[in-house]
N, C-alpha and C positions, 0 to 999 in steps of 0.2 A: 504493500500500500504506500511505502515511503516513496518509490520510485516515479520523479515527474514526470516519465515517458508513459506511465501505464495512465491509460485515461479511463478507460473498464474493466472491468474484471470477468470471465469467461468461467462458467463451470461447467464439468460435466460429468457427472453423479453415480457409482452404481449403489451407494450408501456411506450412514455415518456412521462411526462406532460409537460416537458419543455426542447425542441428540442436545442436551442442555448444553454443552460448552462450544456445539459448532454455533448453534443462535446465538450465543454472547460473543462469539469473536467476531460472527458476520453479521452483525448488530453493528457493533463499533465499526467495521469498515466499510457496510452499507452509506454508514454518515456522511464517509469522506468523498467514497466513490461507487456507480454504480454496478450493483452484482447482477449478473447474469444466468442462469444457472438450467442447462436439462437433465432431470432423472431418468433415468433409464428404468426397466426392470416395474412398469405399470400394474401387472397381469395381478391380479385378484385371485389366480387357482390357489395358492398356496395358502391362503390367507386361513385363520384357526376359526373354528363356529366355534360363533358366541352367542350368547343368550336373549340378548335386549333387542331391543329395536334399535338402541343409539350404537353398540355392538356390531351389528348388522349393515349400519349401514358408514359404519367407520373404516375405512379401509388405509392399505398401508398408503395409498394415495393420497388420501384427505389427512395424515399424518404430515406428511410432505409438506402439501401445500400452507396448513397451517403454520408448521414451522419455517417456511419462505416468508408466510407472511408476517409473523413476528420478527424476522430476524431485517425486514426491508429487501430480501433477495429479489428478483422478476423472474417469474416460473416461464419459460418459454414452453411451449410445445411438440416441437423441434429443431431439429439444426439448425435449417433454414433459418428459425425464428432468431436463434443464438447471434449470426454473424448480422443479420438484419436490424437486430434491436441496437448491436453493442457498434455498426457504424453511426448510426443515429446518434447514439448519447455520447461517441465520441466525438462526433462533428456539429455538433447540433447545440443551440443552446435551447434551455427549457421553456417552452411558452409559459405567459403569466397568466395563464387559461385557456378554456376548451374549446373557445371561440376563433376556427377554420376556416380562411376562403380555398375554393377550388377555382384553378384557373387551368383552360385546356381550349384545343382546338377541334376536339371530338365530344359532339355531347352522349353519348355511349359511355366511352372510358367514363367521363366525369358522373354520371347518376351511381356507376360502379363505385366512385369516390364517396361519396354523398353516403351512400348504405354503408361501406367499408367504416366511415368517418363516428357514425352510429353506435355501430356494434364493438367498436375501441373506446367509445365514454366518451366519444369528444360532439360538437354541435357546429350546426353551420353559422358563420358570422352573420347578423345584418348588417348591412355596407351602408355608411351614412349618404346624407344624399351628394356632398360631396365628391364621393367616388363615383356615384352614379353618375354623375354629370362629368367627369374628366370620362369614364368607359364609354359615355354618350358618343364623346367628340371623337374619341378615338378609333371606335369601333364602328362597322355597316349596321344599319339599322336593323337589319333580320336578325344580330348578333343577341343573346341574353346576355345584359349588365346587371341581371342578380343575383346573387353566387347560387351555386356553380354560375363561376361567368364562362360563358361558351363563347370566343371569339370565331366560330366556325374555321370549316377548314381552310379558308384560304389567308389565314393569318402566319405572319411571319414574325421574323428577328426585332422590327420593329411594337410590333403589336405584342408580342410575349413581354419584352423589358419595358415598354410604358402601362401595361395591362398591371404588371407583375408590380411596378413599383408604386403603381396607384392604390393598389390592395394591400400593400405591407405599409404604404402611409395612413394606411384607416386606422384610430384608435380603439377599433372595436371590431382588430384583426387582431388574434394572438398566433398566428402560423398559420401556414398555409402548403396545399399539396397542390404540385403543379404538373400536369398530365400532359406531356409529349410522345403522342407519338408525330412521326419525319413528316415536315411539312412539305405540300407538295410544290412550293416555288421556291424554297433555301433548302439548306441541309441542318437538321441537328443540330450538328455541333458548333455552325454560326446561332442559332437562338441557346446556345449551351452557352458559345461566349460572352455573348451580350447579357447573360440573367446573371453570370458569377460576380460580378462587383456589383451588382443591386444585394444579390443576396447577402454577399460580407459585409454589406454599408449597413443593414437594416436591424442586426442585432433582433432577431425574429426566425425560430425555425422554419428550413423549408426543404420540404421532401419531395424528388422530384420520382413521376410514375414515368419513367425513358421508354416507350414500350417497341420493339423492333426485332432485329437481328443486325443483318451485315450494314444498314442504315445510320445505327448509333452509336458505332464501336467507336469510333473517333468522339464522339461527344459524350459519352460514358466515361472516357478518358481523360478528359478533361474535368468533368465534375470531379472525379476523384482526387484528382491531379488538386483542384481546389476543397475537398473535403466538405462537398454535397453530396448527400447521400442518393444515391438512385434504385433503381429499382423497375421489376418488368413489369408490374402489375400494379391497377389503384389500388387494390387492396393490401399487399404487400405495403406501399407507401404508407395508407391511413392505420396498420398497424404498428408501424414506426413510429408516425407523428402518436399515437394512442401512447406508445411505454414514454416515450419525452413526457406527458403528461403526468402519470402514473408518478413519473421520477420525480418531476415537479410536488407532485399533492403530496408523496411519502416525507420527503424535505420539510415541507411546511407542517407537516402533523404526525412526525415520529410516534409512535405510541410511546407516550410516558409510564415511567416505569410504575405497578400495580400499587394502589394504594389497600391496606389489609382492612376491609370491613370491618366496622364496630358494633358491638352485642353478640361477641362468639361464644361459643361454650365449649372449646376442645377437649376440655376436659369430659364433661359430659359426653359428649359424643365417642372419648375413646373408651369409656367405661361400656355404654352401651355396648360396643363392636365388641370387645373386651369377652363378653358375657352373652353372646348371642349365637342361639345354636344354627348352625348353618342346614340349609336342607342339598339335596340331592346334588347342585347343581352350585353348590354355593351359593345359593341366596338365602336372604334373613327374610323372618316372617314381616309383611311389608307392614306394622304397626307402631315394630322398631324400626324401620328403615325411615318411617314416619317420624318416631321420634329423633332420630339423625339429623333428619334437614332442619328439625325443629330448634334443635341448638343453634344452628349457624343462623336462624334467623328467620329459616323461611315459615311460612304460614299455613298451618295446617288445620283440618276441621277436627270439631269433638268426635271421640269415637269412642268405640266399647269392641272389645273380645269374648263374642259370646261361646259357648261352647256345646250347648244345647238349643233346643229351638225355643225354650220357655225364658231361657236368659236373652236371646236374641229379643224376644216381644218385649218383656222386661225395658233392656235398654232401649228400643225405640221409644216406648212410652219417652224414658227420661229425656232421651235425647229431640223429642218430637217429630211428627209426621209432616210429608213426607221421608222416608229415609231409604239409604242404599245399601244393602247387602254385597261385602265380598269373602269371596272362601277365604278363609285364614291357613295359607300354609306355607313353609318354607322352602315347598315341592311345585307349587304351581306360580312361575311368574307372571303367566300369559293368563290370566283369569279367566275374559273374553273370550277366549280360544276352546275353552273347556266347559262354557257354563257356569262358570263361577263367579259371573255379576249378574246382582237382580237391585232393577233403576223404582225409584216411583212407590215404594210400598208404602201405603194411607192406612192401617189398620195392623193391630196385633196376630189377628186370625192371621192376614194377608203373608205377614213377616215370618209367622211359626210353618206356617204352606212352605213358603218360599225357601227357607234354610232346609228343612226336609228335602224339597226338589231339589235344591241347588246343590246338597250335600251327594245327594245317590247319583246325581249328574256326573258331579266332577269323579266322585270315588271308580264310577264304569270307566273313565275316558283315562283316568291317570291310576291305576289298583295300585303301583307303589309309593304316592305320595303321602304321605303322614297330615293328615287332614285334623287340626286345632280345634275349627269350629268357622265361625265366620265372623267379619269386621262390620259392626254397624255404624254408620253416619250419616247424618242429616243431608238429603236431595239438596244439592247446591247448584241452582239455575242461571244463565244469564253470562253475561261476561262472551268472552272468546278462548278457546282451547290453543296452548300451544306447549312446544316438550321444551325439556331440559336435560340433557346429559351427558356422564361423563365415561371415557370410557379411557385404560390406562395402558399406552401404549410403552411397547417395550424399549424405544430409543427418545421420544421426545418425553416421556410419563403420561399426566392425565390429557385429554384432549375432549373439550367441550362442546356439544352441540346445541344447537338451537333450531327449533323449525316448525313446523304447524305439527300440533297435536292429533290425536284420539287413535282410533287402530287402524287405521289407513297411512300410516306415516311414510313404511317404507313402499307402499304407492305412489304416494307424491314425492316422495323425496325434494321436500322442501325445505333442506337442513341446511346446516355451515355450521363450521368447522372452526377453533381458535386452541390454542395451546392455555395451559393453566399458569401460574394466574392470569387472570386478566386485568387489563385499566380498563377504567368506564370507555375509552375512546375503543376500546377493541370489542368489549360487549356491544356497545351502540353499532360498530360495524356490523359484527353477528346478525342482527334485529334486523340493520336497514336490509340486507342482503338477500334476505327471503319473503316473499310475500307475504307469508302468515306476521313476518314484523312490520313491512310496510302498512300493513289492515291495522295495525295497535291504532295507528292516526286516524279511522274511522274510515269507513266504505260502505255506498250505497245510503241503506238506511243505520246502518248499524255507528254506534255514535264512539268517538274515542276511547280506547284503552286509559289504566294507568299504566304505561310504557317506562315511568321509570322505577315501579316495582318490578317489574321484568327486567330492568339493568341490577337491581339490588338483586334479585334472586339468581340471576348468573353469575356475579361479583361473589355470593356466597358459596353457591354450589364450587365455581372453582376454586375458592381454600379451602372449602372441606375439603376435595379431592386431595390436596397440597399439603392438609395438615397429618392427614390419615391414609397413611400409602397401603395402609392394606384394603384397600377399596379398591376392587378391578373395576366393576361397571353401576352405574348407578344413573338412575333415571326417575325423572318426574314428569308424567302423561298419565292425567294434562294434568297442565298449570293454568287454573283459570283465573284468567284478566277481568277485573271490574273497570267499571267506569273508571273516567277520569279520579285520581284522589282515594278511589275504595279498593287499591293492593290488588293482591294476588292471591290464592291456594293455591295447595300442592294436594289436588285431591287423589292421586295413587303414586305410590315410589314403590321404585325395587332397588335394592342391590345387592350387591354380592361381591362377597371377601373373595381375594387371591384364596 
């Protein structure tokens, strides 16, 4: 990193031996200069069955990419993407936002820029009307003067370096992709020469889309020659100008390092672990798994372990109608899967039925699990379902999920992914990142979350994980969101000890 010839840095991965100390040294040197980095070795066959849904759908890839993105590394996809991204960030300065012109003599190429431009996080500039009016004078009238500016095909040397330095004078241009393919009245590498000293004057990236063969080899040569990045395809380009971005936003909002939530009980919770007997599969009966998240902060409902069907009516009474029956064992995670949730019961008769059925259900579907009795708690309506969990990987440690709840989960797969701890900047990424966290803001009719009981409860869940290494997987589905200000539940958890 000391070296002021190295302007990027290049990886290429088949693994680490040691998951925590690579994120702290490529932390520090992420700061100074950009990492680049492709893992090899993707394939999911090997991977161990596990038990959860967060388990399940954690793979050694989502290990990866978490810990890229803790450490500020840029995960490429492939090669191609390796030497694409890393002439960029060496040539290139970082726009001061996502705000794009396209300038081209093909409107083809350019609509391909425009989508490319999209699908990298970045947006197309509006051009003041200033510019509109120099692209007016300069360009034929059938031409579009708004971006994508298309000076059609009969544009040349002149038209590309007055088009080009009129669009990097807008104050409300942060970079731009310039789409050449060989005009047909100059060559190339005359509109190559005439754009390189706009481009060095302008202190504004610009990536240019070269597109040809034997046409641009002399003008390919010369960008280089000048340290403009090119490239054969708009989209190749608009993922260039995309990591310049990326590199930019990482700079301005490092995740700061995790601040340790206040109101823990570690103690409490290792007593619990301590003393809790594991069932088949390693998992604790989920009442204590209840009481767990309970220490660290999160919010859970009144319940009762009944163990008969006349203690089960019993507790409802105390507890009040409506309430939820679930089997109580340390054998069945998946409840739902076996008949071991009954929603909605308004009456004792209903409850003492219901633990009967739900009990000779689960005992047909599962004969070796050691069956306790069943958990009762108050029907708790309203809000929005979303999960939580953690799952502890063998080179980074715990790795935390976030994503839309209930038993459909690993259907949608609408998770993300962060390494433990977390700072509030890294849980809020989590949230924004998946739809079920974009919905916390409210959608349709449904009126807003409290969203930042959901940063509190991820904040906790990852020091639990942190504080208690004998925790392999642990999971809360769902975690129901009240309104704005009315918190969260943790209405079912599981987990399960190493």
């Amino acid at each position: 990193m000391a070296d002021p010839y190295t302007r990027v840095v290049a990886m290429y991965l088949e693994g680490i031996a040691d998951g925590r100390k690579f994120i702290a040294e490529a932390r520090r040197a992420a700061e100074q200069k950009p990492l680049v980095a492709i893992k090899v070795g993707r394939s999911e066959g090997g991977r161990r069955a596990v038990a959860s849904h967060t388990g399940a759908l954690a793979g050694r890839d989502a290990a990866y990419d978490a810990a890229f993105r803790k450490a500020g590394v840029l995960r490429a996809e492939n090669s191609e993407e390796v030497f694409d991204w890393a002439r960029a960030l060496a040539w290139c300065p970082l726009p001061k936002g996502p705000r794009m012109a396209v300038l081209t003599n093909a409107g083809g190429p350019g609509a391909i820029a425009v989508d490319a431009l999209e699908t990298s996080g970045l947006k197309l500039a509006e051009l003041s009307a200033k510019t509109n009016a120099v692209l007016r004078d300069l360009l034929p009238a059938a031409a579009s003067i708004r971006n994508p500016v298309d000076m059609l095909a009969g544009a040349g040397t002149a038209e590309y370096a007055y088009g080009l330095d009129a669009l990097l004078s807008d104050p409300g241009v942060d970079g731009l992709i310039l789409v050449l393919p060989p005009p047909p009245m100059t060559s190339a590498a005359e509109v190559a020469g005439a754009i390189i000293p706009i481009i060095r004057a302008s202190g504004k990236p610009v990536v240019v889309a070269l597109m040809g063969e034997d046409l641009i080899v002399h003008a390919a040569r010369l960008l280089r020659q000048a340290r403009v990045p090119d490239y054969r395809f708009p989209e190749r380009a608009a993922m260039a100008m995309g990591v310049l971005w990326r590199r930019a936003c990482l700079l301005e909002s490092f995740p700061p390092d995790p601040i340790r939530p206040d109101r823990l009980h570690p103690q409490e919770a290792a007593e619990i672990l301590a003393n809790a007997a594991r069932g088949l599969d390693g998992f604790v009966e989920s009442s204590l798994a209840a009481r767990i998240v309970a220490a660290y902060g999160l919010s859970t409902p009144a319940e009762a372990v009944a163990a008969t069907a006349e203690e089960a009516a019993a507790a409802a009474r105390r507890l009040g109608f409506p309430v939820v029956l679930k089997i109580a064992s340390p054998d069945v995670p998946h409840k739902s899967d076996v008949g071991g949730v009954r929603l909605g019961l308004r009456s004792e008769t209903e409850v003492a039925q219901a633990f009967n059925e739900m009990r000779s259900t689960v005992a047909a579907a599962e004969p070796q699990a050691h069956l306790l009795g069943a958990l009762v708690q108050p029907m708790i309506g309203g809000g929005q379902e979303v999960i939580l969990g953690v799952v502890r990987d063998e080179q980074f440690g715990p790795l935390v999920m976030f994503g839309a709840g209930g038993v459909e989960v690993e259907t949608m797969r609408d998770v993300a992914f962060g390494l433990a701890p977390l700072s509030r900047v890294e849980a809020e990424s989590l949230i924004d990142s998946t739809q079920a966290g974009r919905r916390l803001s409210g959608f349709r009719n449904v009126p807003p979350a409290d969203r930042e009981a959901v940063v509190e409860a991820l904040l906790r869940v990852a020091q639990l994980a942190i504080d208690q290494p004998e925790i392999a997987e642990l999971e809360v589905n769902p975690l129901r969101v009240f309104e704005l200000g009315k918190g969260a539940t943790a209405l079912d958890v599981r987990l399960r000890l190493a």
